[in-house]
C-alpha positions as CSV (number, residue, x, y, z in Angstrom):
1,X,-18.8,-11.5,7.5
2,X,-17.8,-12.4,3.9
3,X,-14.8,-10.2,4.3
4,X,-13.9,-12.0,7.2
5,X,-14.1,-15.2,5.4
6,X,-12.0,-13.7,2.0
7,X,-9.6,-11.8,4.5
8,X,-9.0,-15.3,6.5
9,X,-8.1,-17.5,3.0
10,X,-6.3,-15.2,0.9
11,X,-4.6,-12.2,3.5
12,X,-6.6,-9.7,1.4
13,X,-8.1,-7.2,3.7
14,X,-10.9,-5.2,1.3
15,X,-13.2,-3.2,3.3
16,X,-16.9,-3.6,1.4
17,X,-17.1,-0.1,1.0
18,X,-14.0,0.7,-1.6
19,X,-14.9,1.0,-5.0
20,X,-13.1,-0.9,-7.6
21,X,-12.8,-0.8,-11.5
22,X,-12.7,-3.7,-13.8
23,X,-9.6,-6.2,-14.8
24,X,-8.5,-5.3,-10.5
25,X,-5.7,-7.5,-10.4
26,X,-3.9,-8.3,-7.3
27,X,-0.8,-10.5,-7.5
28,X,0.4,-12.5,-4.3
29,X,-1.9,-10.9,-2.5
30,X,-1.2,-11.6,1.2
31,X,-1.1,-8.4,3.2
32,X,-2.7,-6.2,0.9
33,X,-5.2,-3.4,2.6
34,X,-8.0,-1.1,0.5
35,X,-10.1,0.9,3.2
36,X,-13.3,2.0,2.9
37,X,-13.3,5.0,0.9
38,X,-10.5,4.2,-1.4
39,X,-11.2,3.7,-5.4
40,X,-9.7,1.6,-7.6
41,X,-10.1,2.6,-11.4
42,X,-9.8,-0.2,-14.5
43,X,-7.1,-2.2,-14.9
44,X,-4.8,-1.5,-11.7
45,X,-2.5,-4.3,-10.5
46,X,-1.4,-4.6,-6.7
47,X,1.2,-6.7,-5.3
48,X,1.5,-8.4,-2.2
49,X,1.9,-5.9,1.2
50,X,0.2,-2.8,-0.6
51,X,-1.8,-0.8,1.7
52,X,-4.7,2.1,0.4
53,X,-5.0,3.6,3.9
54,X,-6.1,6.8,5.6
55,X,-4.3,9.2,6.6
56,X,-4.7,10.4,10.0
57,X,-8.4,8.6,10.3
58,X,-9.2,10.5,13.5
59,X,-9.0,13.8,11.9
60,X,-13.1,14.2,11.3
61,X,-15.5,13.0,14.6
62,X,-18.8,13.8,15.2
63,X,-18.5,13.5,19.3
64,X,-16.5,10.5,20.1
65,X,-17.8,8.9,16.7
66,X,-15.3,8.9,13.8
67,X,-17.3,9.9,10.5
68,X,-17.0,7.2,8.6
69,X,-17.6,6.7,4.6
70,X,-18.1,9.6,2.0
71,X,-18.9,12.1,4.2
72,X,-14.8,11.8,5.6
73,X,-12.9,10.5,3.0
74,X,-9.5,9.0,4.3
75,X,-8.6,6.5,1.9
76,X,-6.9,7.3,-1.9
77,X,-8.1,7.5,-5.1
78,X,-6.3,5.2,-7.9
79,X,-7.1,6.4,-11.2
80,X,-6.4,3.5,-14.7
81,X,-3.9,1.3,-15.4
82,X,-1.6,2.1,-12.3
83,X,0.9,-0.4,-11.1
84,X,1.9,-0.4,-7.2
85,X,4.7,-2.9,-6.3
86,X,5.7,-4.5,-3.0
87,X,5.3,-3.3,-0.1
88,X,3.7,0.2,-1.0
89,X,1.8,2.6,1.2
90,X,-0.6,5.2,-0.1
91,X,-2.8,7.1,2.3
92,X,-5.0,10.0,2.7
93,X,-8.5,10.9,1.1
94,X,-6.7,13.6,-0.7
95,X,-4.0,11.1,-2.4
96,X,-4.4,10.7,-6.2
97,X,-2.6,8.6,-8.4
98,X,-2.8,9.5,-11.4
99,X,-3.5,6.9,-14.6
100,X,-1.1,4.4,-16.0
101,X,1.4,5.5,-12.9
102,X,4.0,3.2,-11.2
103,X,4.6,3.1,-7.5
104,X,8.1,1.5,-6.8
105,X,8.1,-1.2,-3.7
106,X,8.5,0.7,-0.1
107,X,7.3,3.5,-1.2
108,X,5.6,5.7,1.6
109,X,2.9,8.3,-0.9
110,X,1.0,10.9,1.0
111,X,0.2,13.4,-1.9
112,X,-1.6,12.8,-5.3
113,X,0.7,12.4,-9.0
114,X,0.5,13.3,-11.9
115,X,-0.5,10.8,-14.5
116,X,2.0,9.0,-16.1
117,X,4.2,9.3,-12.8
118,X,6.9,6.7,-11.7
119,X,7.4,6.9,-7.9
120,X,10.3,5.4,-6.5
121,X,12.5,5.2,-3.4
122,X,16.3,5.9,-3.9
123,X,18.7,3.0,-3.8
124,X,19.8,2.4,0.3
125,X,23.0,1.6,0.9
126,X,23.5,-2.4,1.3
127,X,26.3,-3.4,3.9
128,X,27.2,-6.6,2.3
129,X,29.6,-9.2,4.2
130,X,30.5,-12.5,2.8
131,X,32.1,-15.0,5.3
132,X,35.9,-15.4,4.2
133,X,38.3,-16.6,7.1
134,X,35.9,-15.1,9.9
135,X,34.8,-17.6,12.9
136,X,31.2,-18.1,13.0
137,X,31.0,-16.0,16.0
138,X,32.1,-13.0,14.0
139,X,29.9,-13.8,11.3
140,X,26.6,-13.6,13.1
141,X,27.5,-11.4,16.3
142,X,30.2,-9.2,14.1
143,X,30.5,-5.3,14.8
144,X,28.3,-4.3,11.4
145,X,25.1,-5.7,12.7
């Protein structure tokens, strides 16, 4: 219920299971996710839309039941003084990050790093259209969109 109630004012979603260090900063927070089994080591900041996630959570049932906690861990670890910008998606029990490691915004992690590690997504490529003579018509219905 109190997860409810910190999840519904802030866009926080922290499962009460996940383990997490001291000085846990989280920086405009809304849409950030931490499953159960995830840690979170000392001094780690988050930004807003970063997801600690399982990887495939359906992988380990007993029955129909899914396992849940310890016993099936599906959620990352995040070792000290790691940074993970915008946007950022880390999953799997058997993700490490290692300490004082940067994940870039977007990025998609499904494997552990070493520490020290800068994880990045390479630059897209940005159409870019300014309007210049064009008639309004072009400029929002235009070919390139």
């Amino acid at each position: 219920m109190m997860t409810e109630v910190g999840h519904s004012r802030t866009g926080i979603d922290i499962h009460p299971g996940a383990t997490i260090g001291e000085s846990f900063f989280i920086d405009h927070g809304t849409g950030v996710v931490i499953g159960e089994t995830a840690t979170v080591g000392n001094h780690v900041t988050l930004y807003h839309g970063v997801t600690l996630g399982a990887f495939n959570p359906t992988s380990r049932r007993n029955g129909t039941e899914l396992v849940r906690g310890l016993e099936n861990k599906r959620h990352p670890d995040i070792e000290d003084s790691v940074t993970i910008y915008p946007g950022a998606t880390i999953l799997g029990g058997d993700t490490r990050v290692g300490h004082h490691s940067v994940i870039g915004g977007n990025v998609w992690l499904t494997h552990s790093v070493a520490p020290y590690s800068r994880v990045t997504v390479k630059d897209p490529e940005l159409l870019i259209r300014s309007k210049t003579q064009d008639s309004d018509k072009d400029w929002f219905l235009g070919s390139a969109i």
